[in-house]
KOLVEX-89121 format. One record per residue (C-alpha): residue number from 1; residue in three letters; x, y negated, z. Coordinates in Angstrom, 2 decimals, m for minus. Each point is the difference from the previous one (the first is absolute). Example, Ala and Ser with C-alpha at 12.3 -4.5 7.8 and 13.67 -1.06 7.14 Angstrom:
// KOLVEX-89121
SITE:1:ALA:12.30:4.50:7.80
SITE:2:SER:1.37:m3.44:m0.66
//
This chain:
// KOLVEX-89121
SITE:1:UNK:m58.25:20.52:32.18
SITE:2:UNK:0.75:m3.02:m2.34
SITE:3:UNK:m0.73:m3.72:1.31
SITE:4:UNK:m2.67:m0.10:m2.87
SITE:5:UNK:m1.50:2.34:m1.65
SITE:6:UNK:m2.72:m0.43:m2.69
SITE:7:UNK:m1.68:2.84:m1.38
SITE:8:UNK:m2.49:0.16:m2.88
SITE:9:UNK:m0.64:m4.04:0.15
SITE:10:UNK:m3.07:m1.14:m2.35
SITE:11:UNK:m0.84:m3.26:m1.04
SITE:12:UNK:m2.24:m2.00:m1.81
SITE:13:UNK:m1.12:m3.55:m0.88
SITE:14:UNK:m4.07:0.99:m1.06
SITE:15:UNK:0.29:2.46:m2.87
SITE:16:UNK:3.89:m0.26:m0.24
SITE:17:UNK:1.94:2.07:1.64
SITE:18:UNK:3.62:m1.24:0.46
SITE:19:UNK:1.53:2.34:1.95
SITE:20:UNK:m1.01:3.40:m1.03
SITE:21:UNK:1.21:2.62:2.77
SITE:22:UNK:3.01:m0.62:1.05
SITE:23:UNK:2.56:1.16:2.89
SITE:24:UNK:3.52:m0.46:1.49
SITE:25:UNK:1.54:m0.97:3.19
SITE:26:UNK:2.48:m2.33:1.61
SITE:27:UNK:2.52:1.21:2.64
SITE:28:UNK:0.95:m2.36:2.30
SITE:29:UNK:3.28:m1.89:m1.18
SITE:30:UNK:m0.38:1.19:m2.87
SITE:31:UNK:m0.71:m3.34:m2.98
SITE:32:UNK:m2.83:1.86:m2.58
SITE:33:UNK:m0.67:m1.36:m3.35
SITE:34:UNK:m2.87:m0.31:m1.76
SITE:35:UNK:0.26:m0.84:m3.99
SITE:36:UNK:m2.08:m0.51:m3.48
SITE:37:UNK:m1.04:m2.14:m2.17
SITE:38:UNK:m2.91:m3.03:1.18
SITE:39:UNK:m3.17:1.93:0.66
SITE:40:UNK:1.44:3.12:0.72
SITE:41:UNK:m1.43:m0.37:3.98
SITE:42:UNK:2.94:m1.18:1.98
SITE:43:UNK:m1.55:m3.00:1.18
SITE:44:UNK:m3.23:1.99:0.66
SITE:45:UNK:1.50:2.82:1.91
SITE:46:UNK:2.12:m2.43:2.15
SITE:47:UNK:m3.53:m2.18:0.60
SITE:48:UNK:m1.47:3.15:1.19
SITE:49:UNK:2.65:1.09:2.27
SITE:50:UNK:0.24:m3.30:1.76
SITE:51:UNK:m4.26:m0.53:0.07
SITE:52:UNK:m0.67:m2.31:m2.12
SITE:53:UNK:m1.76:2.08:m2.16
SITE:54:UNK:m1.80:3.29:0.83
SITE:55:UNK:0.73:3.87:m1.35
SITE:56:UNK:m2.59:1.75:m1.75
SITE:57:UNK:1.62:3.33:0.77
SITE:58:UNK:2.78:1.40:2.33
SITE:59:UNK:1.79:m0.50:2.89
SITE:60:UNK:2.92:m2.10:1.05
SITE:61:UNK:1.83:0.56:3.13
SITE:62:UNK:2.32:m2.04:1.81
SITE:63:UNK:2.18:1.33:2.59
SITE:64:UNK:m2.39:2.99:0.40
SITE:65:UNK:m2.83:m2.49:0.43
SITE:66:UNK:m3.10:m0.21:m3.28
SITE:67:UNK:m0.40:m3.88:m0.75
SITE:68:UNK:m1.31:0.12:m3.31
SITE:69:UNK:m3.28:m0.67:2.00
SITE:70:UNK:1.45:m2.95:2.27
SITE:71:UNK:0.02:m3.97:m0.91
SITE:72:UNK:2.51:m1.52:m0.99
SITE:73:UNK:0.77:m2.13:3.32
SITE:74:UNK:0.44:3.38:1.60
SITE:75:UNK:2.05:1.91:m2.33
SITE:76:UNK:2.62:m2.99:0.27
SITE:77:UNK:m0.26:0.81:3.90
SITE:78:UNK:1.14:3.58:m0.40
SITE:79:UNK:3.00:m1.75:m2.35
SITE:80:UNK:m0.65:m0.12:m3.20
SITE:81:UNK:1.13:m3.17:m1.43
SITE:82:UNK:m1.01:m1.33:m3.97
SITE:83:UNK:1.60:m2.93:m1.75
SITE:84:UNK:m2.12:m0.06:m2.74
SITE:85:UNK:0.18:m0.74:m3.93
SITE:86:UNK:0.32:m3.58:m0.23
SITE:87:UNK:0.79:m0.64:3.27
SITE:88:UNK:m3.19:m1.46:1.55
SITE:89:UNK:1.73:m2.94:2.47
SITE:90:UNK:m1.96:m2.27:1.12
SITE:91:UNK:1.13:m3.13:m1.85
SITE:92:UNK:0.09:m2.89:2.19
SITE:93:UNK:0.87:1.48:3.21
SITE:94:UNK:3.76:m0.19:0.61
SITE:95:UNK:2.86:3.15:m0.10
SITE:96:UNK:m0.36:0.11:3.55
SITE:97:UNK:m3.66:0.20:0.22
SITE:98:UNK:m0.21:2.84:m2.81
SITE:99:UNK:2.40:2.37:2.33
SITE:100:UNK:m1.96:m0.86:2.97
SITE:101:UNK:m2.97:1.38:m1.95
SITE:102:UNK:1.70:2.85:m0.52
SITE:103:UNK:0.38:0.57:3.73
SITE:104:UNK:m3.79:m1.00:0.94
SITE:105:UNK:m0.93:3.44:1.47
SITE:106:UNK:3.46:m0.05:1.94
SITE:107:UNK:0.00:m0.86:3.56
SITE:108:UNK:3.97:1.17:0.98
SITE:109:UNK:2.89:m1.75:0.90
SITE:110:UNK:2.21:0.16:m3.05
SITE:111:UNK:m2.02:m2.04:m2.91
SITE:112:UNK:2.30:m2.29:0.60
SITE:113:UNK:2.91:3.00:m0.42
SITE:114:UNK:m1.63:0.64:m3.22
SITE:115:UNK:m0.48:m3.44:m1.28
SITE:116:UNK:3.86:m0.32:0.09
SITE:117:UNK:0.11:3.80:m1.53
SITE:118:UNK:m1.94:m1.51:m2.73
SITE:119:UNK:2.44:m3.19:m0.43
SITE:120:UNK:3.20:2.22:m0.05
SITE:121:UNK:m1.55:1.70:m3.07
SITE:122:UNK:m1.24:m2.96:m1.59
SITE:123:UNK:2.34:m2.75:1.06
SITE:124:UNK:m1.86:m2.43:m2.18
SITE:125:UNK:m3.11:0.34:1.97
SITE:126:UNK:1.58:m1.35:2.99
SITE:127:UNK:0.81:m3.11:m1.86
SITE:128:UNK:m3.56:m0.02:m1.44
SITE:129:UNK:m1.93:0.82:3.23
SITE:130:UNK:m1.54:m3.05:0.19
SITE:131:UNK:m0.96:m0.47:m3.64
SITE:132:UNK:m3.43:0.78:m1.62
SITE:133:UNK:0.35:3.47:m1.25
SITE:134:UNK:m1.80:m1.03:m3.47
SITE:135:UNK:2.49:m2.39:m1.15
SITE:136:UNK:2.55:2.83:0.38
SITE:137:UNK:1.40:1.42:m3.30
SITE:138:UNK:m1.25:3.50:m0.67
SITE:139:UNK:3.13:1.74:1.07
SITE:140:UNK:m0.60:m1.67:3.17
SITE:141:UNK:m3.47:0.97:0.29
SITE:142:UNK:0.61:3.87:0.02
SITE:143:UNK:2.91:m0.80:2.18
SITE:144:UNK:m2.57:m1.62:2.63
SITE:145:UNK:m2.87:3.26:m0.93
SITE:146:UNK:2.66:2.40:0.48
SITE:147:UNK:1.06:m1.50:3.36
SITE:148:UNK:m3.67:m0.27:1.41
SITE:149:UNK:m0.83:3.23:m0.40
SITE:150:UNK:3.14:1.08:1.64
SITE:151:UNK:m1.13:m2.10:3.38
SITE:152:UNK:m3.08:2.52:0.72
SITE:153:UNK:3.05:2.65:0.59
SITE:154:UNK:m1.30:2.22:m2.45
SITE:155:UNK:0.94:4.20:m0.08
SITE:156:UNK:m0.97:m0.55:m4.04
SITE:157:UNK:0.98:m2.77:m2.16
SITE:158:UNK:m1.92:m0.17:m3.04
SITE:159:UNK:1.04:m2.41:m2.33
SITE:160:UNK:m2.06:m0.78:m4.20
SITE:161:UNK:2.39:m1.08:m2.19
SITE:162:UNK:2.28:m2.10:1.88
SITE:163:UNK:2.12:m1.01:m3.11
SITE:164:UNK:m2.62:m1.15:m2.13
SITE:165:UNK:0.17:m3.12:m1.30
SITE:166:UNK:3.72:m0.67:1.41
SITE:167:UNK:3.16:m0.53:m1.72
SITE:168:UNK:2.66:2.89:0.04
SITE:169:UNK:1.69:m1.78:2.33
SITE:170:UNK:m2.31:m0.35:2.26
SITE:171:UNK:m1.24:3.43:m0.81
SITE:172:UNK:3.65:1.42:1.02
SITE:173:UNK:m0.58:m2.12:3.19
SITE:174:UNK:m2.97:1.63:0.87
SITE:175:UNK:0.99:3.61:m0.51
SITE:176:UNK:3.22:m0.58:1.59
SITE:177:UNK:m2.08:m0.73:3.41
SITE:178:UNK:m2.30:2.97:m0.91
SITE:179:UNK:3.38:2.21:0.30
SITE:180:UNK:0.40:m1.40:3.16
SITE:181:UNK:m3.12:0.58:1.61
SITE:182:UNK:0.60:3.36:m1.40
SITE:183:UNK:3.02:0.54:1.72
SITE:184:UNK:m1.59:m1.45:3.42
SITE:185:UNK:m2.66:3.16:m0.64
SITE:186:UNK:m2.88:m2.13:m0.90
SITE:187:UNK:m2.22:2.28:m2.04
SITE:188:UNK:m1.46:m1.90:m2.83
SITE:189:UNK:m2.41:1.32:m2.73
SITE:190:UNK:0.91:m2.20:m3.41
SITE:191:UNK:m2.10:m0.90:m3.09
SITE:192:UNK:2.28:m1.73:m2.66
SITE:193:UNK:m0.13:m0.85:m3.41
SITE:194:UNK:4.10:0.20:0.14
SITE:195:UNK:0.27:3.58:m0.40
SITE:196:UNK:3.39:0.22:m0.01
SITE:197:UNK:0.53:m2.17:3.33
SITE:198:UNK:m3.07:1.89:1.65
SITE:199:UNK:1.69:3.82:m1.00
SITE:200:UNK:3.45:m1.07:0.70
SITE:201:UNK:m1.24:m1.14:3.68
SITE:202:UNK:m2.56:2.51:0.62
SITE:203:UNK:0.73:4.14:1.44
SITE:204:UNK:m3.39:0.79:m1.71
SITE:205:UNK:m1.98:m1.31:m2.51
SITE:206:UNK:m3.29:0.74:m1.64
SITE:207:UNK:m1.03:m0.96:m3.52
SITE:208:UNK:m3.66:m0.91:m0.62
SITE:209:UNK:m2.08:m0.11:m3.03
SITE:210:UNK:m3.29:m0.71:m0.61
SITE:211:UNK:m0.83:0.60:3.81
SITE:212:UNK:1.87:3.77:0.16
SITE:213:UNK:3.54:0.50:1.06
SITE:214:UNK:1.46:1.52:m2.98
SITE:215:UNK:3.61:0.25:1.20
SITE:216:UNK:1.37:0.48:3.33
SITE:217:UNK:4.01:0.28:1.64
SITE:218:UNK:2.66:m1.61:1.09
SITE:219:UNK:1.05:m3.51:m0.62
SITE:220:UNK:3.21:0.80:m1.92
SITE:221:UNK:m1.84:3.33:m1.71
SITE:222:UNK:m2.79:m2.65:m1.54
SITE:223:UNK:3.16:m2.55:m0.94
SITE:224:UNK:1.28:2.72:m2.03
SITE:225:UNK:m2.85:1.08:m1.53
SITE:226:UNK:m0.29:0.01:m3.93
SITE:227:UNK:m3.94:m1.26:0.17
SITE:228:UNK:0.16:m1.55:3.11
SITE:229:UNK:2.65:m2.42:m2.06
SITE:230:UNK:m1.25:m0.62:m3.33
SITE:231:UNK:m3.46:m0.68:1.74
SITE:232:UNK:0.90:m2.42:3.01
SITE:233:UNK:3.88:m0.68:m0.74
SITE:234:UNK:m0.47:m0.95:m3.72
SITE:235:UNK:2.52:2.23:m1.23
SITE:236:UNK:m0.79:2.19:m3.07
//
């Protein structure tokens, strides 16, 4: 039995359907990628999986368990954790505060363990912890979104387009601590717009268009795929 498995997921916004019957899963450890152009659903089906927005259709399971009927509050109880598109901080609380967020529903011993977790992987949050976390720069930002929805502990990572908007160096910074949550066994389900970074990382990955999956294997099959390139690598 995967960690999550999805299974004929529908999804509309009133008469538009965005996601359009789709299914895969995600096997715990394993880092799952999900890519297409803008509107092809990513953002939707990630939404959907995390609660934020509701299924038409189907079924999602995690860890044996149907949520596609539970709130979000509750879904990120069972561990599913969703550092969204655009990162959604909250502006004028500090570093700090935004992890502690992150950790609201916790009531263990080791935030604390975690907070420093957090700092080892981001060493320039530590120095910003007490700073407002909008007057961060961007790469910053996702740093900070990354790290608090890695305080809740979560089973499943899911993370929209964490390079957008960055500089390549940045970028490279980013995906260098995605290989090492990898490597720790954090299982992460990924929606990029970096292709190339997202396949190269990912065991599996999924390409959607138009709200179907038209294309499914592994990361390094889709990297060396003739469409999968000229489409979302730019190469002819």
């Amino acid at each position: 039995m995967a960690l999550l498995e999805v299974r004929d997921l529908h999804v509309a916004y009133g008469q538009i359907e965005a996601v359009r019957g789709i299914g895969f899963d995600v096997e715990a450890g394993q880092v799952v990628a999900l890519i297409g152009s803008n509107g092809a659903g990513k953002t939707t089906t990630l939404r959907t999986l995390s609660g934020l927005q509701r299924a038409g259709a189907g079924e999602i399971r995690f860890d044996g368990r149907r949520i596609d009927h539970l709130p979000a509050h509750e879904i990120v109880a069972l561990g599913v954790a969703h550092a969204p598109e655009g990162r959604r901080l909250f502006p004028r609380l500090t570093v700090r505060e935004n992890l502690d967020l992150g950790a609201y529903r916790r009531r263990d011993a080791e935030v604390e363990a975690d907070v420093a977790m957090v700092y080892g992987l981001f060493p320039v949050l530590a120095d910003r912890r007490a700073q407002a976390a909008g007057t961060l720069s961007g790469g910053e930002q996702q740093m900070v979104a990354i790290a608090r929805a890695l305080m809740s502990r979560p089973r499943l990572l899911m993370l929209d387009e964490p390079s957008m908007g960055l500089s390549p160096l940045v970028m490279r910074t980013i995906f260098a601590t995605l290989a090492e949550l990898k490597a720790r066994g954090t299982t992460l389900l990924l929606v990029e717009q970096n292709a190339q970074a997202a396949l190269a990382l990912a065991d599996h990955g999924h390409v959607l268009e138009t709200g179907r999956i038209v294309l499914s294997g592994t990361g390094a099959d889709l990297l060396g795929d003739a469409g999968v390139r000229k489409a979302y690598l730019g190469e002819d």
